[in-house]
C-alpha positions in Angstrom: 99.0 76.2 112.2 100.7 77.6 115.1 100.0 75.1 117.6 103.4 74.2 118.8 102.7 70.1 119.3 101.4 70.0 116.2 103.9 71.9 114.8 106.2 68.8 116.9 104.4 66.2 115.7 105.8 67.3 111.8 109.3 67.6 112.8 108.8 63.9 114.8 107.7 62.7 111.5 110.4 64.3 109.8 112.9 63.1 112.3 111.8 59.4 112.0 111.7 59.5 108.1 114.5 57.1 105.9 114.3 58.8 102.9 112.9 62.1 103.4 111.0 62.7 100.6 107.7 64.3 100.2 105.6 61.7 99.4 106.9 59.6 102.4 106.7 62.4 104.8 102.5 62.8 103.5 102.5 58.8 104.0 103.9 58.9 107.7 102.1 62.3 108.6 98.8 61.0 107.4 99.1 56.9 109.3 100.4 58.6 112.9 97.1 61.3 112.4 94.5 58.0 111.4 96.1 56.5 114.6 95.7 59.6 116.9 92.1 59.9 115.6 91.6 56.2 115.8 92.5 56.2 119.8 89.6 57.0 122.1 92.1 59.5 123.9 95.4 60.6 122.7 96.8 60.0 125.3 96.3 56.6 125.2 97.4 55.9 122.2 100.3 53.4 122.2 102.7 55.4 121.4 102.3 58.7 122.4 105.0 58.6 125.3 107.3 58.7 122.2 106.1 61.9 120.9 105.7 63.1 124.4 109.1 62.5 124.7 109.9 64.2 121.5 107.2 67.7 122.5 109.7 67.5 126.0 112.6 68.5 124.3 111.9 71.9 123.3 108.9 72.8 125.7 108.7 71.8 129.1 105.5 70.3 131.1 103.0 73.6 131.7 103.2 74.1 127.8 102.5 71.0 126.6 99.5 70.7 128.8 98.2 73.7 127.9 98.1 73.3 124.1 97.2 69.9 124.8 93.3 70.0 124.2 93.5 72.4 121.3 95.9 69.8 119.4 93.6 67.2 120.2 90.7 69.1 118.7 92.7 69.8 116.1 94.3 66.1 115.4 89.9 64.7 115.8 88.2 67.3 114.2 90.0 68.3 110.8 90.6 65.5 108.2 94.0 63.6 107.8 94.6 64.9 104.2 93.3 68.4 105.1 95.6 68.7 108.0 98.7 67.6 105.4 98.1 70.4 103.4 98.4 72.4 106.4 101.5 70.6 107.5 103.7 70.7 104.5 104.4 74.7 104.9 105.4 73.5 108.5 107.8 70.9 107.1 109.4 73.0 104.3 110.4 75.7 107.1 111.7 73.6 109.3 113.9 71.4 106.6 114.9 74.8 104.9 116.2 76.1 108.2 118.1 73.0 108.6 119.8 73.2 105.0 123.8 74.1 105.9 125.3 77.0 104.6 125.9 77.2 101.1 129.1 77.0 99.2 128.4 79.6 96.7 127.1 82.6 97.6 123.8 84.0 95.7 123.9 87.7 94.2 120.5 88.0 92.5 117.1 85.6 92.1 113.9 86.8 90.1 111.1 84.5 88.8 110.0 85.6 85.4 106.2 84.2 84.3 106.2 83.9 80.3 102.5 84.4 79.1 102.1 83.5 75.3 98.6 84.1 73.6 96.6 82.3 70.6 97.2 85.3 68.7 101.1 86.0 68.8 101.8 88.2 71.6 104.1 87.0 74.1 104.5 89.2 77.7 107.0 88.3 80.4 106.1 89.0 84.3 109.2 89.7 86.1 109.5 89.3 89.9 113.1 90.4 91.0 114.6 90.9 94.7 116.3 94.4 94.3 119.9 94.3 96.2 119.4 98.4 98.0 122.8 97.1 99.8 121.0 95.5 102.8 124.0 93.4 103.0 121.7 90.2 103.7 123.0 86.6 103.1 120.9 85.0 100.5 119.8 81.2 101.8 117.6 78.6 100.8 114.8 79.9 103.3 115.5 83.3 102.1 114.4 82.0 98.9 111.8 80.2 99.2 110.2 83.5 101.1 110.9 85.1 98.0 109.2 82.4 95.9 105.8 82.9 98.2 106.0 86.6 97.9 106.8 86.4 94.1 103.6 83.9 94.0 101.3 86.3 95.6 102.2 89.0 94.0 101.3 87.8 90.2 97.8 86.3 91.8 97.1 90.4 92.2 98.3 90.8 89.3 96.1 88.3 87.5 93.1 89.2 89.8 93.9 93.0 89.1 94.7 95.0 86.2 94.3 91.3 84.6 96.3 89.4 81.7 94.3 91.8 79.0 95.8 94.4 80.4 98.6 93.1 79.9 98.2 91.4 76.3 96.8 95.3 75.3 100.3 96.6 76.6 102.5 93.8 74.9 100.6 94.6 71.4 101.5 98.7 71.6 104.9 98.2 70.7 107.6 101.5 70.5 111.2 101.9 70.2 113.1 101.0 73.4 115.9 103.9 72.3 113.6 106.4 72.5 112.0 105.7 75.7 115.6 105.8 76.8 116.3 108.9 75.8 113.1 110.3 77.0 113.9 108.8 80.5 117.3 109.9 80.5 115.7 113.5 79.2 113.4 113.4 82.6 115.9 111.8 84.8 118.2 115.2 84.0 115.4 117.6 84.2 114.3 116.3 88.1 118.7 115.7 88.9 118.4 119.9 88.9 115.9 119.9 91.5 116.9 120.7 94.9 117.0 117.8 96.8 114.0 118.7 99.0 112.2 118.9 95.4 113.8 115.4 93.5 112.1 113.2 96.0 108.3 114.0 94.4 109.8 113.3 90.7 111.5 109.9 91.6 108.1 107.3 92.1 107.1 109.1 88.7 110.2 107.7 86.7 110.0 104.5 88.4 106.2 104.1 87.4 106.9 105.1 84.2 109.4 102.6 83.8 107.8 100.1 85.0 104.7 100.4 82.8 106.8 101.4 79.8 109.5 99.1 80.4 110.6 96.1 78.2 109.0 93.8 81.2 106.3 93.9 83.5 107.9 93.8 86.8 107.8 94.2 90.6 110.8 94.8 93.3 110.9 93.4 96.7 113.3 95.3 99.2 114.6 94.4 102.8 112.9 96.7 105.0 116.1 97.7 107.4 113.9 99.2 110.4 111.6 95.8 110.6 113.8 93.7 109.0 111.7 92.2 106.8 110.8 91.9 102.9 108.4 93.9 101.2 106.8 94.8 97.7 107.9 98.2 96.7 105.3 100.3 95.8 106.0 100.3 92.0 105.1 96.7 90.6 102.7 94.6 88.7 104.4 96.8 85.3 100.8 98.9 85.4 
């Protein structure tokens, strides 16, 4: 929802909350939208020189009129519980932002999905951030991107190669050691190539490891030149 009043209508509600919570930010989001929609205008409602007030702070006059009609289309037209769902991403960014520095400094995160079948087998999904030295500062917002991306990335997974590809993996079990050794064998083999050469070999170990590996994985890296997260072509442990 990128319409920036309604995007100032959650952070009013935010700002006027006691406790904070979740369930009493859905309870004050959803009563102001039944009395927006309730008012013949919204512009007449009682108290919309509050949130007027509120929109004035960060935008001036020519903005808020012209996103005006579009958030009133958007307040009448979509249901109040619909448009929760669609405010709640809205909220968590804008409280995550707010969250102070942290004390203790974060080195590592991953999210690991434990899948246990009726017949025994037991697979783990790992989804790990992988520190290339970026030098980036690891924050609650930080985080909870990584959670999203994490999130999305086992849906593929589950939507495609699928959990029996995975169970059929689990169940073909070998000795760790020796894929170790085998690795280490390849890993020496492509170290004599010229360096022109070595770059070809290295997305070959790293898929082998990845399918072969004691997990089924994926890495996420800070992409320096546009500054922003993404999967590394090696994931989903298939």
């Amino acid at each position: 929802m990128q319409n920036p009043l309604f995007v100032g209508l959650v952070s009013f509600v935010i700002e006027n909350q006691t406790i904070g919570s979740l369930d009493e930010f859905r309870e004050s989001l959803v009563a102001w939208l039944d009395r927006l929609k309730a008012a013949s205008e919204i512009q007449l409602f009682e108290d919309y020189a509050d949130l007027k007030n509120f929109w004035s702070v960060s935008l001036d006059e020519e903005s808020i009129e012209a996103y005006y009609d579009q958030f009133e289309i958007i307040v009448k037209e979509i249901e109040s519980e619909s448009l929760y769902w669609l405010a709640v991403p809205i909220r968590n960014s804008l409280l995550l932002d707010a969250v102070p520095e942290l004390n203790y400094s974060l080195k590592n995160f991953r999210v690991t999905y434990s899948l246990e079948w009726h017949d025994g087998q037991v697979g783990d999904f790992c989804c790990r951030y992988s520190d290339i030295g970026s030098g980036i500062v690891i924050t609650p917002s930080f985080l909870s991107n990584l959670g999203e991306i994490f999130q999305q990335h086992f849906i593929e997974y589950l939507i495609a190669p699928g959990l029996d590809t995975m169970r059929d993996q689990v169940s073909r079990l070998f000795d760790q050691k020796k894929l170790e050794e085998l690795l280490k064998v390849l890993s020496d083999h492509v170290n004599q190539k010229s360096a022109a050469e070595r770059d070809a070999y290295l997305p070959i170990i790293t898929r082998i490891e990845h399918v072969l590996g004691p997990d089924s994985s994926i890495d996420l890296a800070l992409e320096k030149t546009k500054n922003q997260l993404e999967w590394l072509n090696n994931g989903g442990g298939f």
